[in-house]
C-alpha positions in Angstrom: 0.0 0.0 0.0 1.0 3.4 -0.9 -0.5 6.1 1.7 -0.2 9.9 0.8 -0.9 11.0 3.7 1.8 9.7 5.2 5.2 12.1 4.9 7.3 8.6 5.0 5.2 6.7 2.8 7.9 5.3 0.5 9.8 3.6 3.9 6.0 2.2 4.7 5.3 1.1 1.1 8.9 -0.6 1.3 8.1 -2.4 4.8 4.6 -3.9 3.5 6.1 -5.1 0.1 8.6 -7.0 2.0 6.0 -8.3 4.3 3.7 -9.5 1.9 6.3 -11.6 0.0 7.3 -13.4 3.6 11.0 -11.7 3.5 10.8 -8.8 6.7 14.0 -7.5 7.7 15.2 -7.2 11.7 14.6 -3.4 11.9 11.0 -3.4 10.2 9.1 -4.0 13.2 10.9 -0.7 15.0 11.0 1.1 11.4 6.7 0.9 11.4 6.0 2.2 15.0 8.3 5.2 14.3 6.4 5.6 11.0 2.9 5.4 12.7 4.1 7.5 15.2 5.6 10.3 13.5 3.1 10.3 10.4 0.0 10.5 12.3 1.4 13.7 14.5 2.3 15.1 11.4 -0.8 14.5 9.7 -2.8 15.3 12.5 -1.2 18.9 12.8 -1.3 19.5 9.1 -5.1 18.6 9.2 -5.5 20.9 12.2 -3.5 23.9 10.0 -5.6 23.5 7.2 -9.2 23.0 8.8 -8.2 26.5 10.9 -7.5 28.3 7.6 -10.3 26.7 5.8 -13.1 27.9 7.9 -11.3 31.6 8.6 -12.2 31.8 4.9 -15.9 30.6 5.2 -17.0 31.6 8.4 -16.3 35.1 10.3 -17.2 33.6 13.3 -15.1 31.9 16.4 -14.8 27.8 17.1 -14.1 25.4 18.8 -12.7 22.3 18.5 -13.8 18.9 20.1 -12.6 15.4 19.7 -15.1 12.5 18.7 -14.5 8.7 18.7 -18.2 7.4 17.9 -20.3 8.8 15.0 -23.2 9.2 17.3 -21.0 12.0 18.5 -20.8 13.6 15.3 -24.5 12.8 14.3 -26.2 13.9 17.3 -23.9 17.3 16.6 -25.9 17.6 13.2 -29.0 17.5 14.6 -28.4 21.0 16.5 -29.0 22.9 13.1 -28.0 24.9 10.8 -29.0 28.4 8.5 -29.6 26.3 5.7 -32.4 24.1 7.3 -34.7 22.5 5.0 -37.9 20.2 5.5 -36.3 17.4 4.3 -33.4 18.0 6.6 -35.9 18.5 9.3 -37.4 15.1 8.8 -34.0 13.2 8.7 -33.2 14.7 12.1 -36.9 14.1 13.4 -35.9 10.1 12.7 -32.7 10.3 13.9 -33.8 11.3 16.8 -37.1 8.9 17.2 -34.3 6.2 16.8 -30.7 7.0 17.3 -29.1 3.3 17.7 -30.5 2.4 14.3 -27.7 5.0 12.9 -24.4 3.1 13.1 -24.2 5.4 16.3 -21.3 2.6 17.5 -19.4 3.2 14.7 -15.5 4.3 15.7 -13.9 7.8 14.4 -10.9 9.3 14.8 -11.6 12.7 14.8 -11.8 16.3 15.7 -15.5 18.5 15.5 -15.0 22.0 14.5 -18.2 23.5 16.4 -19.6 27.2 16.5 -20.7 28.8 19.9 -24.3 27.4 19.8 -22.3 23.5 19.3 -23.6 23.7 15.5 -21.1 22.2 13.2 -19.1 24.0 10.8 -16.3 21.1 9.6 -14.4 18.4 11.1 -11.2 16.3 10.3 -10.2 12.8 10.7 -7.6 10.5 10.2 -8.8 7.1 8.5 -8.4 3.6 11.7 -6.3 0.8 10.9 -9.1 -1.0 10.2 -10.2 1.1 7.6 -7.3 2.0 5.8 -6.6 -1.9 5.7 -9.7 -2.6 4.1 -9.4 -0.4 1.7 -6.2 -1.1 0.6 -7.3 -4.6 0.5 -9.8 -4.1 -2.1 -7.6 -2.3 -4.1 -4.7 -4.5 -4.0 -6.9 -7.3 -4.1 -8.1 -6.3 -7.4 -5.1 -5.7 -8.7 -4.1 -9.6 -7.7 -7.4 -10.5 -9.4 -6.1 -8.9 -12.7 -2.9 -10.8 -12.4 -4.6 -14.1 -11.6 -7.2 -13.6 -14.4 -4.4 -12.8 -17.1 -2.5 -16.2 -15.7 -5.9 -17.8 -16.2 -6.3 -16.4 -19.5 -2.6 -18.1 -20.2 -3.5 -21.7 -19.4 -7.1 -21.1 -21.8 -4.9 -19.7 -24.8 -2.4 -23.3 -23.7 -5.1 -25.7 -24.2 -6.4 -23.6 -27.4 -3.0 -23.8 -29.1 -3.1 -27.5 -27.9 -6.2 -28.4 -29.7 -5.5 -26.3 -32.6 -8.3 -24.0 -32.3 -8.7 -20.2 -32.4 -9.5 -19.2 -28.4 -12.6 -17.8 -28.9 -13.9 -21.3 -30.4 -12.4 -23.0 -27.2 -15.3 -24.4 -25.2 -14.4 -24.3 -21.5 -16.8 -26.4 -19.2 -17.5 -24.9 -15.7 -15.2 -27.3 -13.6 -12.3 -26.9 -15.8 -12.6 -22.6 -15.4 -12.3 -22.8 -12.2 -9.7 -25.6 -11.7 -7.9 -23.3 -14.1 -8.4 -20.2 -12.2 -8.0 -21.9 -9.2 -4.2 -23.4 -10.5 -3.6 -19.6 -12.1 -4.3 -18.3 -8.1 -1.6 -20.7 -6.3 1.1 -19.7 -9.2 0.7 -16.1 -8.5 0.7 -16.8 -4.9 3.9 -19.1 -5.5 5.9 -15.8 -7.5 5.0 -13.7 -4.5 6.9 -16.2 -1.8 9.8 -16.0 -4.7 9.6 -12.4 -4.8 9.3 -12.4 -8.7 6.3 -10.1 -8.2 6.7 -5.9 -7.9 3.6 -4.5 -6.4 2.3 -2.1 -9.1 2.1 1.6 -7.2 -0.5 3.2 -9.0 -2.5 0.3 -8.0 -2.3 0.2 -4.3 -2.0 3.9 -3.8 -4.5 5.5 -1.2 -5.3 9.5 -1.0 -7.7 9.7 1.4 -6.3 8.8 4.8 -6.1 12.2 6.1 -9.6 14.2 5.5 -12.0 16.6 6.3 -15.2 18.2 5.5 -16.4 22.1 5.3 -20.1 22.6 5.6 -21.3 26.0 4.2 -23.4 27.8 1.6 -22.7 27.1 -2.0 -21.4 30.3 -2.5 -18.8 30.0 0.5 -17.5 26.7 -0.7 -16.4 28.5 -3.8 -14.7 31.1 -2.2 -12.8 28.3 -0.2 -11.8 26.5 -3.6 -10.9 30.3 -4.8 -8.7 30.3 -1.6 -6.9 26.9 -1.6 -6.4 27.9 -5.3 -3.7 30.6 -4.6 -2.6 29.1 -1.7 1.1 28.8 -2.2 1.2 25.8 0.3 -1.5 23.4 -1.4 -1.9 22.6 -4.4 -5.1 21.1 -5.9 -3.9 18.0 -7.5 -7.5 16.5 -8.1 -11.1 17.5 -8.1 -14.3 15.6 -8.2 -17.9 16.3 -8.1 -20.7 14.3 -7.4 -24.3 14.4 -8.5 -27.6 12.1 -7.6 -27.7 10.3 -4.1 -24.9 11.4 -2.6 -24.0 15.2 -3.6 -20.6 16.5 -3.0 -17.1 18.3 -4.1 -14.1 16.4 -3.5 -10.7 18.4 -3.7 -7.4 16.5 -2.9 -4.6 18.6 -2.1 -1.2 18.2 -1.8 -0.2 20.0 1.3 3.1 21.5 2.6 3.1 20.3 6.1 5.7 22.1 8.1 8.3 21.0 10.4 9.3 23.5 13.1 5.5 23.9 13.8 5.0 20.2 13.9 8.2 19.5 16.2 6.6 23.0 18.4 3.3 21.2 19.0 5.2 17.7 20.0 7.0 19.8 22.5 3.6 22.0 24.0 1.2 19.2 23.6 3.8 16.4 25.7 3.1 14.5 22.6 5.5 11.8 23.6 2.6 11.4 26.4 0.3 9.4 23.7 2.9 6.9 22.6 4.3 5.8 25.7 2.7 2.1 24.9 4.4 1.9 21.8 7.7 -0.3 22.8 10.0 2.9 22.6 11.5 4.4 25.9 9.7 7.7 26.8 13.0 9.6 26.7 13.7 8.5 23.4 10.0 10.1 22.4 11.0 13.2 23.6 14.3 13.6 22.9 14.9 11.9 19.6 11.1 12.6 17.6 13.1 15.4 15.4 15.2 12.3 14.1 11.7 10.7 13.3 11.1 13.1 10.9 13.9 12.8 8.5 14.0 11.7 5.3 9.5 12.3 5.2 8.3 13.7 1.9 7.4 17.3 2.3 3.9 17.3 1.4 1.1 15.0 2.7 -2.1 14.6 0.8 -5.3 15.3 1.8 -8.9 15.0 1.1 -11.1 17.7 1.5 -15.2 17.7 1.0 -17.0 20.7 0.3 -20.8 20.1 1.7 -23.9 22.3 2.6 -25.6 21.3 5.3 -28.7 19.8 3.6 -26.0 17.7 1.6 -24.2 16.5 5.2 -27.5 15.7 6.7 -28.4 13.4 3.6 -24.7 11.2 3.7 -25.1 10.9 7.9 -28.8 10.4 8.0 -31.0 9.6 5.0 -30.7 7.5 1.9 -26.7 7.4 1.4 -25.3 7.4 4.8 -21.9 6.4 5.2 -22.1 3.0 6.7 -24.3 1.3 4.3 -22.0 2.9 1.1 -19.1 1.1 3.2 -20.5 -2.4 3.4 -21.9 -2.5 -0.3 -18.9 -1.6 -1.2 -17.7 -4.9 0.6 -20.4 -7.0 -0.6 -19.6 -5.9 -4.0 -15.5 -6.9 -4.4 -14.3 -8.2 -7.5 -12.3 -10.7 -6.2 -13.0 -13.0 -2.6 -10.2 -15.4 -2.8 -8.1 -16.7 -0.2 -5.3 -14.3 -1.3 -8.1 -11.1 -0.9 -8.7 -12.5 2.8 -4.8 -13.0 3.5 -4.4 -9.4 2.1 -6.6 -8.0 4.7 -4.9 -10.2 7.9 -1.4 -8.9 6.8 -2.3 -5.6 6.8 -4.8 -5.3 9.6 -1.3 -7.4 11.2 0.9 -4.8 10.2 -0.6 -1.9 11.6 -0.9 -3.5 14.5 2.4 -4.1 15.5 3.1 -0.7 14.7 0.5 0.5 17.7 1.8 -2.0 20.0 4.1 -2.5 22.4 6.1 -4.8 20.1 9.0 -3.6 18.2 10.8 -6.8 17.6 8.9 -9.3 15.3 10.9 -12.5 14.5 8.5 -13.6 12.0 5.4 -13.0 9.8 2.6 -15.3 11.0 0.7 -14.8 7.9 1.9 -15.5 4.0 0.0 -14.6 0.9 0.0 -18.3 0.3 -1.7 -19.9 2.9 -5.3 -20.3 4.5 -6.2 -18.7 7.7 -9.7 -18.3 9.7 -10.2 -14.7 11.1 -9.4 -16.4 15.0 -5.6 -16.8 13.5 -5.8 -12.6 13.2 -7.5 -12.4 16.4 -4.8 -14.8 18.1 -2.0 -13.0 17.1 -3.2 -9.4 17.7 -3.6 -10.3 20.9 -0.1 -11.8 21.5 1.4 -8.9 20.6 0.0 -7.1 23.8 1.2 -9.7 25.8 -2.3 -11.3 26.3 -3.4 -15.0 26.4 -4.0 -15.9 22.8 -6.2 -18.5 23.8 -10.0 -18.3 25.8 -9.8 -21.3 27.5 -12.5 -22.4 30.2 -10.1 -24.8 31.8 
């Protein structure tokens, strides 16, 4: 996976390759949690710099900011208004409120509420969980594999055509024999990534959207804030995307100068060294060596920002193309659900988390591209790496 919004993404990108081909290196373990570490302060304060001149340009009035962890944080912060009230946003709010739990309310974010003086929203910023940002690179690279396996399929169809003298598109292929075929072209790409003949194709597994945020204002605001970040000589607007129909939006990403005597300033005043204490690095090294960290980081960071009026905000939290049900079509709807697609998902979800825990020496990989696992096998080994019993026993 290639993240964006990570200044060392190249060192990360490097660190997963190895992992998925079964070949990690001493260091890798120690080399992630200074990654996760570093990257998500500097994303965090890049976000916070930018959502603090974003809404100076759309709003002359003061905030506030407020951390969230549950969306029913950020949805019951909706529901306190807005100028731009409609009927229909009204009546979203009205069944919101008539049944809050049936609203994904449990649902976990990492993020920070930009609030006016009567609590109404105005924006808010987040950084994407583990979780997420593993699933999402899963699809992607797990399309990506599919392509390779399908062309590999395609190879063994065109062998049996040549074979039997016949033109491929004449070649009748009963059912069993597809899938036997597709099944054999599966283990061989599996077998060239334990021989590391396989490059992972960047373009392919590149993520933009770790880092994000959303604006809510009047049309007419919003375009003065795209006028704004236009001429900004610190971001530059690399992509832009609008959306139309259910679920109505502008999508900017930006490429964003983060910089690094304000970031190493706000380790030092926030005790930031505080919130990694767990992370299997001595507390004096977190405060005395974090400047290190940051060497040899990319100096921009992308980011994804979301132009919305409130009407449009209330729709994606509460009526007909809220978030969470977008999310788990998308996952009913993958390409590609072979045992490589699941093994994809455990290695990641695996590497991030030794990156968050206490661990920083990993002697080995517990899971390979090419091999079978059940989701207890994730759940086992998470849990060893905190120093936990891996096993629920009743006796």
């Amino acid at each position: 996976m290639y993240l964006t919004s990570f200044a060392h993404r190249e060192d990360l990108f490097q660190i997963a390759e190895r992992w998925f081909c079964g070949r990690p290196e001493k260091r890798d373990a120690l080399r992630l949690t200074e990654i996760l570490i570093c990257d998500g302060f500097i994303l965090g304060e890049t976000l916070d710099t930018l959502a603090v001149s974003a809404l100076a340009a759309v709003h002359d009035k003061p905030f506030h900011k407020k951390r969230i962890n549950l969306k029913g944080e950020l949805r019951d912060a909706i529901c306190a208004g807005n100028v731009e009230m409609t009927p229909r946003a009204e009546e979203l709010i009205r069944l919101y409120r008539k049944n809050p739990d049936y609203y994904y309310r449990e649902t976990p974010i990492n993020g920070v509420m930009c609030l006016d003086e009567k609590e109404r929203l105005l924006g808010l910023y987040r950084i994407k969980r583990p979780r997420r940002i593993a699933e999402k690179a899963n699809r992607k690279i797990a399309n990506w594999i599919f392509r390779l396996v399908q062309n590999r399929a395609q190879e063994m169809a065109q062998n049996r055509a040549r074979e039997a003298g016949i033109p491929l598109e004449h070649l009748v292929s009963p059912q069993e024999v597809m899938r036997r075929e597709f099944m054999d072209a599966e283990a061989d790409i599996a077998r060239a990534f334990s021989e590391g003949l396989i490059r992972f194709d960047r373009d392919s597994i590149t993520l933009n959207d770790v880092g994000g945020m959303k604006i809510i204002a009047t049309q007419e605001k919003l375009s003065r804030l795209e006028s704004a970040l236009a001429v900004n000589p610190k971001v530059r607007i690399i992509e832009k995307e609008t959306f139309h129909g259910r679920y109505q939006a502008t999508n900017l990403l930006l490429d964003v100068l983060w910089d690094v005597d304000r970031v190493c300033r706000r380790y030092e005043e926030s005790r930031g060294w505080e919130k990694y204490r767990n992370r299997g690095i001595p507390e004096d090294r977190l405060k005395k060596e974090f400047p290190s960290f940051l060497q040899g980081g990319d100096p921009t960071v992308c980011i994804e920002v979301i132009l919305s009026t409130y009407p449009d905000m209330v729709e994606s939290e509460l009526g007909n193309c809220i978030h969470e049900k977008r999310m788990m079509a998308q996952r009913e709807n993958w390409l590609y659900k072979g045992n490589i697609s699941m093994n994809v998902e455990f290695l990641l979800e695996y590497l991030f988390a030794v990156g968050f825990s206490p661990r920083v020496d990993i002697d080995r990989i517990p899971f390979k591209l090419w091999g079978r696992y059940l989701p207890d096998s994730l759940a086992y080994q998470i849990r060893r790496l905190y120093g936990l019993s891996g096993l629920d026993l009743f006796y």
